[in-house]
C-alpha positions in Angstrom: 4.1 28.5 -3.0 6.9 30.4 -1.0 5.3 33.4 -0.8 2.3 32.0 0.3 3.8 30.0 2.9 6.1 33.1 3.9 2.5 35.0 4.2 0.7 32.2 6.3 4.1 32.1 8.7 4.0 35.8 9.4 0.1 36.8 9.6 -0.4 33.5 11.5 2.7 34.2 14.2 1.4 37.7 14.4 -2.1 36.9 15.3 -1.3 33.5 17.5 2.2 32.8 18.4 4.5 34.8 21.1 6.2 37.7 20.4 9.5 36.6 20.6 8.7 34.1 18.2 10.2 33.8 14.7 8.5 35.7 11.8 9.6 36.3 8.1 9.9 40.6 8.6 11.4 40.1 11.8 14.1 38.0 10.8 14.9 40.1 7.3 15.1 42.6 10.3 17.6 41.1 12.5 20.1 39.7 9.5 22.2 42.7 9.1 22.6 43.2 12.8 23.7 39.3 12.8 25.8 39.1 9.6 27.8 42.0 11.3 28.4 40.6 14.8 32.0 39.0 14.9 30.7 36.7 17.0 28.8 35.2 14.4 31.1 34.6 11.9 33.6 33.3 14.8 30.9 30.5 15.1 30.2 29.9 11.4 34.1 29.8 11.0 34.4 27.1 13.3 31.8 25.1 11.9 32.5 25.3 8.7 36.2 24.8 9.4 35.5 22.0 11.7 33.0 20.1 9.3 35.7 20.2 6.2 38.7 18.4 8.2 36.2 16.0 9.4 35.0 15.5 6.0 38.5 15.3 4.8 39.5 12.8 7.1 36.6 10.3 6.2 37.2 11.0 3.0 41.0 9.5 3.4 40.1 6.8 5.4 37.1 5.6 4.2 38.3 5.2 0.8 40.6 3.3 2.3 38.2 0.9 4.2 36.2 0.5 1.2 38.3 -0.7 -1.2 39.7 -3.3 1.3 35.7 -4.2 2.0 34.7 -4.1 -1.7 37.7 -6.0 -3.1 38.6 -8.5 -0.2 35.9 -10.9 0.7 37.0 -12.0 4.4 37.6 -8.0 5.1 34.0 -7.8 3.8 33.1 -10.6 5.8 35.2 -9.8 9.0 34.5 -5.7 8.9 31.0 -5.4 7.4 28.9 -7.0 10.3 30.7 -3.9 12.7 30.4 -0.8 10.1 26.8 -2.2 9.5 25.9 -1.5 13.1 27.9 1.5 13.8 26.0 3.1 10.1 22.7 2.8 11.7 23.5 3.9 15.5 22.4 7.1 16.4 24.7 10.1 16.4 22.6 11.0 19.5 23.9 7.7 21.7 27.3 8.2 20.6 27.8 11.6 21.7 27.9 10.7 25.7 30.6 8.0 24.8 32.4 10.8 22.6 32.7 13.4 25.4 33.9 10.6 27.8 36.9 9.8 26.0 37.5 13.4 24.1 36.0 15.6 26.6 34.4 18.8 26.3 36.5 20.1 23.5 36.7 20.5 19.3 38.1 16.9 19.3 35.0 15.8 20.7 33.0 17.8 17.7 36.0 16.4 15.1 35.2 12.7 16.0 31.4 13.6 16.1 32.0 14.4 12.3 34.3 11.7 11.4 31.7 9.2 12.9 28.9 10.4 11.3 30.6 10.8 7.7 33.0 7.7 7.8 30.4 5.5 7.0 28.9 6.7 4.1 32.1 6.8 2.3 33.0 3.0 3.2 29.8 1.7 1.9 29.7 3.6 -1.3 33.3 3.0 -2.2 32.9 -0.7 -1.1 29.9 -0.9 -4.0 32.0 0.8 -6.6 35.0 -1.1 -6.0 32.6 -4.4 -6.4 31.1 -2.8 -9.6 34.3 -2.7 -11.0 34.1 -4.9 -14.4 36.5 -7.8 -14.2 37.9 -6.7 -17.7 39.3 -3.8 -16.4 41.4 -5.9 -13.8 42.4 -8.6 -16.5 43.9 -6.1 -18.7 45.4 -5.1 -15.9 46.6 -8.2 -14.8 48.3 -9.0 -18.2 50.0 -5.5 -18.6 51.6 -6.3 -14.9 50.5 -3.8 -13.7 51.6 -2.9 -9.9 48.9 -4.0 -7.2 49.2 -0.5 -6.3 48.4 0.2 -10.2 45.0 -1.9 -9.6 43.7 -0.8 -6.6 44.5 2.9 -7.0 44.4 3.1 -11.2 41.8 1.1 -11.9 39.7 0.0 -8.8 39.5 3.4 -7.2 38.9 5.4 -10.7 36.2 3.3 -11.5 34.8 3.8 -8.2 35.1 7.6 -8.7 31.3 8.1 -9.2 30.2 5.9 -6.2 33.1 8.1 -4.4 31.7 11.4 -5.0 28.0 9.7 -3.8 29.6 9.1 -0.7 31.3 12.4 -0.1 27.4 14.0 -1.1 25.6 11.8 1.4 29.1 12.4 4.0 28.4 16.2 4.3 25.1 16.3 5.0 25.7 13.9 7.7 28.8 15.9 9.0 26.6 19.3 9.0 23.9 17.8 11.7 26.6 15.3 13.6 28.6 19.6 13.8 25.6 21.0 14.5 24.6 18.3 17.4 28.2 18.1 18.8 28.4 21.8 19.6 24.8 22.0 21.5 26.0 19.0 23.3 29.1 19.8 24.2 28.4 23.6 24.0 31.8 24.5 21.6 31.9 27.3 19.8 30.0 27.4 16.5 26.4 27.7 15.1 24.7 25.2 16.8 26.1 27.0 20.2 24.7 30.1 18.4 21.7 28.6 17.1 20.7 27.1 21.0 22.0 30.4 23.0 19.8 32.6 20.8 16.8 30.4 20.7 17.0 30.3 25.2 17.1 33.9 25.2 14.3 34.2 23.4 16.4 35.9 20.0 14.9 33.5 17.9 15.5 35.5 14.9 18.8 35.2 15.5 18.5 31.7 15.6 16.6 31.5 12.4 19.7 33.4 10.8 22.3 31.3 12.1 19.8 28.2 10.7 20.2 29.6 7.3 23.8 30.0 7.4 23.9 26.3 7.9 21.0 25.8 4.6 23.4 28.1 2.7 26.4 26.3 3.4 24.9 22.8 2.4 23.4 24.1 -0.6 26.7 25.5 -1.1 28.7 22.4 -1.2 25.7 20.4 -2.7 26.0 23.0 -5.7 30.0 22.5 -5.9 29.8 18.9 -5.5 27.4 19.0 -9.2 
């Protein structure tokens, strides 16, 4: 089907679209002149860079918040109504209020990522640390073991799978909120790129710097399994 779909794209552009448009040839054509611009790989350093510190720092402290939501009912109760809403509020509406306290900077792109990853690590870590069979902690329990023991040696290890479910569903998330804090805010890195080549009418450039991003999500997609 590739092919065939790579076919229909460029016969199709060529016959109907505009010349500046994106085709298949033209943007095998462009690559090298694009992998070999500094500038390029300025901006897919920063992303890149920017998106794992993010991701690190939700990593931290939402396995935090998650194991004090799935093991605590009145956290749960007092902290799940808020993370609930903030989950399902656009990226989009946030960035305004983002730039207004962080300006026009990276920290503004940093809490863009930690606000769109954070979440997806609470909620999965809060289901494994529910899932967490009640044996475990008895045994536990009657060995004396630490509460740091149980929460970190037990709860959290048996949580490890919902964990790394989190952290798969995290970076995906932290890619677009990267990707929509630098157009917004216009910070160096691919989006920037991506929305600078595509007004100027290089949109094979912009198709490269779009799969850079695909490469480096099936990148960490492939690491993460």
């Amino acid at each position: 089907p590739a092919p065939a779909v790579l076919g229909g794209w460029e016969v199709g552009f060529r016959l109907s679209a505009a010349p500046s448009a994106a085709r298949p040839l033209a943007i095998i054509a462009a690559a090298p002149a694009v992998l070999g611009a500094p500038a390029f790989w300025s901006a897919t350093a920063a992303s890149v860079s920017a998106v794992l510190i993010g991701l690190l720092i939700s990593l931290a402290a939402g396995t935090l918040i998650g194991l004090v939501i799935g093991r605590l009912p009145a956290a749960d109760r007092t902290l799940g109504f808020w993370i609930n809403g903030f989950y399902t509020m656009p990226m989009v509406a946030v960035l305004p209020l983002l730039t207004v306290w962080f300006g026009y900077e990276e920290t503004s792109r940093l809490a863009t990522i930690v606000f769109a990853s954070l979440f997806s690590v609470v909620f999965n870590v809060a289901d494994g640390a529910r899932s967490v069979p009640p044996e475990y902690l008895e045994v536990g329990r009657a060995y004396r073991a630490r509460p740091r023991e149980i929460w970190f040696g037990i709860t959290l290890l048996s949580a490890l799978p919902y964990l790394i479910a989190g952290v798969r569903l995290a970076a995906g998330r932290a890619l677009i909120g990267t990707v929509l804090a630098e157009i917004f805010t216009s910070v160096n890195g691919l989006g920037l790129y991506i929305l600078a080549n595509a007004r100027s009418l290089h949109q094979n450039e912009a198709v490269v710097g779009v799969l850079m991003l695909c490469a480096f999500g099936l990148l960490f997609e492939g690491l993460m399994n």
